[in-house]
C-alpha positions as CSV (number, residue, x, y, z in Angstrom):
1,X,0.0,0.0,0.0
2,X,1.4,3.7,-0.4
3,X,0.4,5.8,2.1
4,X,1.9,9.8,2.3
5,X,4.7,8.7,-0.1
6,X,5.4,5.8,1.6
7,X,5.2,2.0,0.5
8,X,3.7,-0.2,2.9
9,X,4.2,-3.6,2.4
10,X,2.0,-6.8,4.3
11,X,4.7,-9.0,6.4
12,X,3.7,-12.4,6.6
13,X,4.5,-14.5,9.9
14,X,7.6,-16.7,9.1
15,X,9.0,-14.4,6.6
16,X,12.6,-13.1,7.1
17,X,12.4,-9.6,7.9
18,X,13.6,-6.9,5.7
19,X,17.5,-5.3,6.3
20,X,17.2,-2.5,8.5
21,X,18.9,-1.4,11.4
22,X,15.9,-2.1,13.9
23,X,16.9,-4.4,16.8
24,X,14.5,-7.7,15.9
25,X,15.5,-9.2,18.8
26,X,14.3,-6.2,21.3
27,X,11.0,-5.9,19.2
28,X,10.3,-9.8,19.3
29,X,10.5,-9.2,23.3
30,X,7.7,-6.9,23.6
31,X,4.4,-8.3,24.8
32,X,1.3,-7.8,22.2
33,X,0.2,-4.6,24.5
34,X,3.8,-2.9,24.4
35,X,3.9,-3.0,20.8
36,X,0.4,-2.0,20.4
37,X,0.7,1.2,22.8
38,X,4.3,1.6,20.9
39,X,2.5,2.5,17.9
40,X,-0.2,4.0,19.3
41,X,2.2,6.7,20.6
42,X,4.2,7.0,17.1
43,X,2.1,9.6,14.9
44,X,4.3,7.6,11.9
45,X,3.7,4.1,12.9
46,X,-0.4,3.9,13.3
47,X,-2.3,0.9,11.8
48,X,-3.7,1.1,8.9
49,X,-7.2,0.0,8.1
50,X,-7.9,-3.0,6.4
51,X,-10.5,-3.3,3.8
52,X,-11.4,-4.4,0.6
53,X,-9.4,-2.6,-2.3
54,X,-12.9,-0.3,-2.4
55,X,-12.9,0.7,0.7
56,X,-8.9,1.5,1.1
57,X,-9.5,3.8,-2.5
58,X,-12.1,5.6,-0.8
59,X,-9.3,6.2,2.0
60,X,-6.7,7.2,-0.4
61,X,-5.1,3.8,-0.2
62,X,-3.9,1.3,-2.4
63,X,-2.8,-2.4,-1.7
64,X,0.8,-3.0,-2.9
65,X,1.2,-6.4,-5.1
66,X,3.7,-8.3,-2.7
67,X,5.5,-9.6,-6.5
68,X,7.7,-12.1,-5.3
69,X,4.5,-13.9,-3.6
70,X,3.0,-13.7,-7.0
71,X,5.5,-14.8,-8.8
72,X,5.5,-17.8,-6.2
73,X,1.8,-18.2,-6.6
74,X,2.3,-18.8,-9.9
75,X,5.1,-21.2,-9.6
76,X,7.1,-19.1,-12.4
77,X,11.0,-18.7,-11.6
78,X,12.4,-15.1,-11.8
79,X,13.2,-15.5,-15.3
80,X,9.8,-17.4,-16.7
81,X,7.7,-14.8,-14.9
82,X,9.6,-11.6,-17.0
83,X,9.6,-13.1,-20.1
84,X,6.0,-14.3,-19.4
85,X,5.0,-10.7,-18.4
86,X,8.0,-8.9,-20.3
87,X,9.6,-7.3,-17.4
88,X,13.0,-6.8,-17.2
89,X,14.5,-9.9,-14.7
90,X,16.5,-7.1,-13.3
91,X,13.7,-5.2,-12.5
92,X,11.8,-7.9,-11.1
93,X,15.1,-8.9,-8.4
94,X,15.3,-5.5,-7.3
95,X,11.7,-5.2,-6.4
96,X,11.7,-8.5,-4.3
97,X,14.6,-7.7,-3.1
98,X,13.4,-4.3,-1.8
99,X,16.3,-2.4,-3.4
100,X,13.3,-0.4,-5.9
101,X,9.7,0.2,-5.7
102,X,7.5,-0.3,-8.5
103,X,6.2,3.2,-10.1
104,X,2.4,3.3,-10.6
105,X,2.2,2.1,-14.1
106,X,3.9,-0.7,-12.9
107,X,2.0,-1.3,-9.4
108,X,-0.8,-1.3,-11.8
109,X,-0.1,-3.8,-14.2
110,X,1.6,-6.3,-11.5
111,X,-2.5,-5.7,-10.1
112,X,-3.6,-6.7,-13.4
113,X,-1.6,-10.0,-13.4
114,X,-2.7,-10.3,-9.8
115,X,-6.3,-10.3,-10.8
116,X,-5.7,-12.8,-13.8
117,X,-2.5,-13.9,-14.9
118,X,-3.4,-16.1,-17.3
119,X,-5.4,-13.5,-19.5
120,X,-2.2,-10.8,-19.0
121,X,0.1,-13.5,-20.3
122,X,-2.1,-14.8,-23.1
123,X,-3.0,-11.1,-24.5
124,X,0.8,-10.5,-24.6
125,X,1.5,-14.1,-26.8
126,X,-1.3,-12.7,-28.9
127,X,0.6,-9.4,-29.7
128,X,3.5,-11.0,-29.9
């Protein structure tokens, strides 16, 4: 999701955490109330609704793609999902790797596959 300029992403429990310099260790200590009056008491950290992509719009909102789970969804390697969807592989490693964000045209169209990948991927055989 992008909220004020920011990119928001959903973290799944299990998954690795991204590289940062936050102390994991310290936040995994907290009890569910610390953390939750934590962010309470940070104007930048406060939850953000959930909703159906409607309802987030009417917020200003928008759900963010999460394009490595896609791409795992699909069961499509790195390279078979970017010449599937012709995206640049390179493009594709630095968005799951975090290193870029997708623009809006392209936080659009990885919603369009999203929605239905097979109908993205056999319009672009077509014009092929």
């Amino acid at each position: 999701m992008k909220l004020n300029n920011m990119i928001v992403v959903d973290h799944e429990p299990g998954e690795p955490f991204p590289e940062t310099d936050t102390d994991w260790d310290a936040i995994d200590a907290l009890t569910d109330e610390e953390l939750t009056a934590a962010a309470l008491a940070d104007p930048d950290a406060q939850p953000i609704p959930r909703g159906t992509d409607e309802e987030l719009a009417k917020l200003g909102l928008h759900r963010q793609v999460n394009v490595k789970k896609l791409r795992e969804r699909l069961g499509l390697t790195q390279e078979a999902f970017a010449a599937t969807y012709r995206i640049p592989v390179g493009t594709l490693r630095d968005w799951e790797q975090c290193r870029k964000n997708p623009d809006a045209p392209a936080r659009a169209y990885l919603m369009v596959i999203d929605r239905n990948p097979e109908a993205v991927a056999e319009w672009l055989r077509r014009a092929a």
